[in-house]
C-alpha positions, 0 to 999 in steps of 0.5 A: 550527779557528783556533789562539787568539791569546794576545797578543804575536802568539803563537799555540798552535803558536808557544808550544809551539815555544818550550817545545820543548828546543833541538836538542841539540849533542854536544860534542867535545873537541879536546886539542893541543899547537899554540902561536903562529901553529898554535893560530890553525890550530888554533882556526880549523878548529874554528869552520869545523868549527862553522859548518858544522852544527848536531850537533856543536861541537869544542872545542880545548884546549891541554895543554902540548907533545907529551909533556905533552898525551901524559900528560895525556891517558893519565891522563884516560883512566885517570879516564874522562874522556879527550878525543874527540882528542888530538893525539899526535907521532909518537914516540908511536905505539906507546905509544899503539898498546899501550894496550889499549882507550884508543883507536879506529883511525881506519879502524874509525871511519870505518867504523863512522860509514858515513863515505867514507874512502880510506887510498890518498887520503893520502900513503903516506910519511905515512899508514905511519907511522900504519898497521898493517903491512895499511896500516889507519889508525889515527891520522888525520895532522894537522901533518906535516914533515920534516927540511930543511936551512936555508940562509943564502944571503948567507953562502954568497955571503960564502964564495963557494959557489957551489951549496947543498951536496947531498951530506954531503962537500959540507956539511963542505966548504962549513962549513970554508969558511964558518968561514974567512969569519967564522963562527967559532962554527958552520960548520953545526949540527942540532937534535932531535940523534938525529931528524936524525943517526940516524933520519933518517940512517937511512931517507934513506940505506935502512939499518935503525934497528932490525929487524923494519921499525923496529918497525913490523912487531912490539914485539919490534925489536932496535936496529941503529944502529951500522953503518958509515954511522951510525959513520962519520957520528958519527967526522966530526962528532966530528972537525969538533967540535974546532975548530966547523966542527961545533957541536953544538945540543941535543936538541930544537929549542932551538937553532934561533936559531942560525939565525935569529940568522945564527950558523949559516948551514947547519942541520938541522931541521924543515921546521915551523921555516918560521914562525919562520924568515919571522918572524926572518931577517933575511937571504936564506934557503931550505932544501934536501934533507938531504944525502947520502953518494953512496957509499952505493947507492941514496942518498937513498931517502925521508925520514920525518915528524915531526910529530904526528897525532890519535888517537881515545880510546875509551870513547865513545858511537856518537853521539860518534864520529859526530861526530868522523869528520865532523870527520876527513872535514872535515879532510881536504877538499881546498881545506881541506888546502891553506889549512892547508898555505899558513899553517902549513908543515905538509904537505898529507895528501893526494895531491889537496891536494898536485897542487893546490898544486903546480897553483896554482903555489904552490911557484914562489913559495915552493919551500922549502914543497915541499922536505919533500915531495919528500924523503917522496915521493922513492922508494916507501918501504922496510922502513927507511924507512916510519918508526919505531914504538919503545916509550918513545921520548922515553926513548929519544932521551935515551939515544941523545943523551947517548951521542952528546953524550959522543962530541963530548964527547971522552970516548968513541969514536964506535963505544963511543957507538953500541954503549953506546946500542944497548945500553941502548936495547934494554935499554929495548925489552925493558922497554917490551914487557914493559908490553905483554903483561902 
């Protein structure tokens, strides 16, 4: 039996396939933190992502920066309308971590989504800050860095050195020299003041930030910053201060164009300042590991991350989190990771992303991109050097700056500052567990 030709062409078969609802596309939304050049990464993994299949469609939003896409995302949690992923930095990790029920690990996820995941495929110096003391994921890595230092090579020439210092005496000694070329008003500088001088100082150097592993092995981390290596660090930067061969930046990172304006020529900061750096010196640049105190055993060990990942909110349907762990596995192809790690700065998560980049001969070119990731891979990880997992830790840090911000200021010892910031940085543990087990 022929089907009956209405007109225009249309048979039966044809008009019902119209009627027909389209395919259904479950949406999933994206909320980060990402502005400039990394939103441009940002909204281009999502239309690849779309590209690429017809169930799902990610959707990005910007929220404002890391501690205002943080809250937002807490308090759309608490209205029921949270977003699928959020992006979260790093210092977040155990708020996010204590609140019961508003997110989904990522190694549940993938699991439950029947979706190919390998935590040992990632990079370990990344992937434990995100991981259960068992090495279970519970946030998926996404803009990652690390602490470097930014050299003005045609002030180093001005001043006639030689070789980029290495070692923390070889840093101080090059600054004096560099105030004595002309750069009056900073031999070297830092920004994110407490991430450089003691979190990084910290793990670089294998010495504790607090106990019980820097909190990730239990809430319950006692602070253990004012140590010999961190007191006797903050006694000569307070000593340099005086007279600016020292010169303190700021809490966050908004005195990094002291360096780009050549008024700096050494400075501490995130290897994520790449961007601006290509964009605004207009001078010979590079960067270099953080220095070291070569009387310290073992030193340099490994450094941390900074940077942020992407959590999981709860409260979804299985449908929904098909979805998401798709998009995760995507994020994580290898050629993916590499386009991403070449445009942004940010590391390669995984451990073929980086072997191919370095086989490409990517960093011969540009061998500042792979300076964080020699510091992250430099040794296996310790107990102080995995990371840090730290209740209220935006909190934290302002107490632990404006203690030190008072040292340079003359107005205190350096040993009064470590002791009156570990001090009432306990303080603030206690009342940050307190939230957790009510």
């Amino acid at each position: 039996m022929k089907f009956r030709d209405f007109g225009y062409g249309l048979t039966i078969s044809a008009l019902l396939a119209l009627a027909t609802p389209a395919h259904a596309v479950t949406e999933i939304q994206w909320w980060h933190a990402m502005t400039g050049g990394n939103n441009e990464v940002v909204v281009k993994l999502a239309e690849e992502f779309n590209a690429s299949q017809s169930d799902y469609k990610v959707v990005p939003s910007y929220k404002g920066n890391y501690p205002d896409t943080m809250n937002a995302g807490i308090a759309a949690f608490r209205a029921g309308n949270a977003p699928h992923i959020m992006q979260v930095f790093e210092v977040g990790t155990a708020t996010m971590m204590a609140a019961t029920g508003a997110v989904k690990p990522v190694y549940k996820l993938m699991a439950d989504a029947g979706e190919k995941f390998d935590p040992q495929a990632y990079l370990p110096a990344i992937t434990g800050y995100y991981s259960t003391s068992k090495g279970e994921m519970l946030s998926f890595p996404f803009n990652s860095s690390s602490t470097v230092m930014w050299i003005n090579k045609d002030a180093l020439k001005k001043a006639n050195i030689a070789e980029i210092p290495k070692t923390w005496p070889e840093v101080f000694d090059a600054a004096r020299k560099l105030k004595a070329a002309g750069f009056e008003t900073c031999g070297f500088s830092n920004a994110w003041v407490t991430w450089v001088n003691l979190e990084q100082l910290s793990s670089w150097h294998n010495v504790p930030l607090s106990s019980k592993a820097n909190g990730l092995d239990g809430f319950d981390t006692v602070l253990e910053f004012n140590g010999p290596l961190q007191l006797k660090h903050l006694e000569t930067l307070i000593e340099l201060q005086k007279n600016k061969t020292y010169d303190y930046s700021g809490r966050t990172n908004t005195g990094e164009g002291r360096f780009t304006s050549g008024e700096c020529p050494i400075f501490m900061t995130s290897s994520g300042f790449f961007g601006q750096v290509k964009a605004n010196a207009k001078f010979d640049w590079t960067n270099a590991p953080m220095p070291y105190y070569p009387d310290v055993k073992g030193a340099p060990q490994n450094s941390i991350i900074g940077g942020a990942s992407l959590w999981v909110m709860g409260g979804k349907t299985p449908e929904e989190y098909k979805g998401v762990a798709k998009f995760l596995s995507f994020l994580s192809d290898t050629d993916r990771q590499v386009a991403v790690h070449k445009a942004s700065g940010y590391l390669p998560i995984t451990k073929a992303a980086y072997a191919k980049a370095k086989e490409q001969g990517f960093y011969k070119e540009q061998p500042y991109l792979e300076t964080p990731l020699l510091e992250l891979t430099n040794k296996e990880p310790t107990e102080n050097s995995r990371g840090l997992r730290l209740g209220n830790m935006v909190q934290l840090r302002d107490i632990w700056a404006e203690e030190i911000e008072g040292a340079l200021a003359g107005k205190k010892s350096a040993k009064e500052a470590l002791d009156t910031a570990v001090e009432r940085g306990n303080a603030m543990l206690r009342q940050f567990e307190r939230t957790v087990s009510k």
